[in-house]
C-alpha positions, 0 to 999 in steps of 0.5 A: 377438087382441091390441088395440093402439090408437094415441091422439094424446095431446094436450098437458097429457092425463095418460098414464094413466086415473085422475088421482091428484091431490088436486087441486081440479079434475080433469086430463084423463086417457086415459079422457076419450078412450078407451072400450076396456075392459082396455088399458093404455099401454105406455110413457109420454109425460108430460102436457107432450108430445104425440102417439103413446101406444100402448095394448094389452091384451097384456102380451107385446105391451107388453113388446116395445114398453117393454123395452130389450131390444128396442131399439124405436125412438121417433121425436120431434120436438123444438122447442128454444130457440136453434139448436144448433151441429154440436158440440152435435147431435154430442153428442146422436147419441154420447151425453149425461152425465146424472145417471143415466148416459151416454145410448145414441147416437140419431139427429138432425137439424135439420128445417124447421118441419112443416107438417102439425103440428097447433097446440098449446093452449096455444101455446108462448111466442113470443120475438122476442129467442130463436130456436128450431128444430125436431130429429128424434131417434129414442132406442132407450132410454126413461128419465124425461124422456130427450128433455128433460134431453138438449136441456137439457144440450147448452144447448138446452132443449124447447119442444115434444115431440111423438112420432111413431113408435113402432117401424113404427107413427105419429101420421100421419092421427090427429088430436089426442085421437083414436085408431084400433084397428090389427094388431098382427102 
């Protein structure tokens, strides 16, 4: 029977096991949260975002959840300096210019601030002088930074990121840096 672990990945945890850093002190890594023997992550969600990280020990499992050919939806929510206007969330639903090629249409809209969000430490800078709103946006691509480099594109740079779905599974009930065993069927 396949393992498939939910984690919520807190911010600045690296989304592997081993850091590989020369650095002086070590980064958080999934081990500091994780005991489970032979799991890997299936997919990323690089050290500056939060939330849902899925991890299995089943390869065919991990590609239906990564590969593009599956079309797995991703759901985040995004917190992004300025208020966009209809023109710029148009852009970000049809598809955005990016270095490596026009993105795949997604789903967004603006969202009131969540309240069941946890607090991020650190906070995010606060800026009395520059508002900032909150957008749900579900991608069915994964490229590097994807979430990021559309918000700054359209002229609304990320703030927060924070996953919350991945397919039919969510971050719903699992604290931050905890994690919880589930079916994969």
């Amino acid at each position: 029977m396949s393992t498939l672990i939910l984690f919520n990945k807190p911010y600045g945890v690296l989304p592997q096991f081993t850091d590989r850093s020369m650095g002086d002190s070590p980064r958080p890594t999934l081990s500091d949260y994780i005991d489970v023997k032979g799991v890997y992550p299936a997919g990323r969600l690089d050290k500056d975002s939060e939330g849902l990280l899925l991890l299995t020990d089943d390869g065919r499992l991990q590609a239906q959840i990564t590969h593009p050919r599956h079309k797995m939806a991703k759901t985040y929510l995004v917190q992004v300096e300025g208020i966009p206007e209809k023109d710029g969330l148009d852009q970000l639903a049809t598809g955005v210019a990016l270095n490596d090629g026009l993105t795949k249409p997604a789903d967004v809209q603006s969202v009131d601030t969540p309240d069941w969000l946890w607090p991020r430490t650190p906070p995010v800078r606060f800026r009395k002088t520059v508002p900032d709103c909150w957008l749900r946006l579900t991608l069915r691509e994964g490229r590097n930074r994807q979430v990021r480099r559309m918000t700054a594109a359209v002229g609304h740079p990320t703030l927060r990121l924070v996953r919350t779905n991945i397919g039919p599974w969510s971050v719903d009930d699992i604290a931050p840096g905890t994690w919880k065993s589930v079916d994969a069927g």
